[in-house]
N, C-alpha and C positions, 0 to 999 in steps of 0.2 A: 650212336646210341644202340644199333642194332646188335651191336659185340656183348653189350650187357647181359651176362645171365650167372645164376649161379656157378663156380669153379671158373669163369672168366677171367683171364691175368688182365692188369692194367695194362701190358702188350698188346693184347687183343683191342684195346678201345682206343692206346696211341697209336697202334699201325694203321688204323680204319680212317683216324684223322686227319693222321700225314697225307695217306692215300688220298683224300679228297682235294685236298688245298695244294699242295705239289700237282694236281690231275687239271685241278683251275687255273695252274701258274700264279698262287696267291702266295706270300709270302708267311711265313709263321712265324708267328710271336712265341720266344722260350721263353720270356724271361717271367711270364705267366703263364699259373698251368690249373687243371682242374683240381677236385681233392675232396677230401671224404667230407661230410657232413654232419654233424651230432648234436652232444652237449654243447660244443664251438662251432659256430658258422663253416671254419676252415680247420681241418682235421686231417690226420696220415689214410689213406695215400693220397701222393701228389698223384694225380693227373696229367703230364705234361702231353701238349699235342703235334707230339712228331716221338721218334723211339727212340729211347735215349739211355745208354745203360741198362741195368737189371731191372727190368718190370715185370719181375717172376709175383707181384704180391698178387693172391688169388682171392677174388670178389666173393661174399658168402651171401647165403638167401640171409633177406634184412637189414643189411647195409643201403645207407644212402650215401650217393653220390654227387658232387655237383660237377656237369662235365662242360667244360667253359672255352670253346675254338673262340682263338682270335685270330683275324688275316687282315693281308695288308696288298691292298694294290702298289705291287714295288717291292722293295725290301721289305727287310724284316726288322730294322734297328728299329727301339722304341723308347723313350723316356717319360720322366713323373715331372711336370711342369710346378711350375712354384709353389702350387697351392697346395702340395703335398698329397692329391688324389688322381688327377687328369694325367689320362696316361697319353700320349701324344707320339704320333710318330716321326721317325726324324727330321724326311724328307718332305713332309706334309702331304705324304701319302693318303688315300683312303684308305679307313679300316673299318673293321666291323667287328665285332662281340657278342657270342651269343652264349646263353647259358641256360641250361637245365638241370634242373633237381631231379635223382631217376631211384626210384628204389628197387636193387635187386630183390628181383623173385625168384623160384625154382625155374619154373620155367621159363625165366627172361627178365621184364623188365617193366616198372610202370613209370611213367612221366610225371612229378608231380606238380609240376609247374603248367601244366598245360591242362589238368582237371580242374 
């Protein structure tokens, strides 16, 4: 979250993530990524949390974000169990999911999830 600020690429906020969860030895989940916010729940840009291709898109003041790290103790395979929502990992790993709404400001960032 700390990357968040106006002119911010979404490099800046997947390099910061990777960094953490690779620094854990936790494994990352691709195959879910963060992503803008709006009139749609899930909106462009994806978010993804490790660095992956061109993440040149740059963050503008008032933009909202939802930034969404998932890790796994162990690998990192993960699938969507029957009931078409439970996201499960393969190995019956632990994992975790955290997610915050962040609105870009000028100078930085507000949480909105956690006001």
């Amino acid at each position: 979250i700390s990357a968040v600020k106006d002119t911010a690429t979404i490099k800046d906020i997947s390099k910061n993530i990777e960094r953490v969860l690779k620094g854990a030895n936790l494994g990352i989940v691709k195959e879910f990524v963060g992503h803008g916010v709006g009139h749609r729940l899930h909106e462009e840009p994806n978010i993804p949390n490790y660095v992956n291709g061109s993440l040149s898109f740059e963050l503008l003041e008032g933009m909202t974000i939802a930034i969404e790290p998932m890790a796994i103790l162990g690998g990192e395979a993960v699938f969507i169990d029957n009931d078409g929502w439970t996201v499960k990992t393969k190995n019956d790993d632990m994992s975790a999911h955290f997610e915050d709404t962040i609105l870009v400001t000028k100078s930085g960032f507000e949480i909105l999830t956690r006001n």
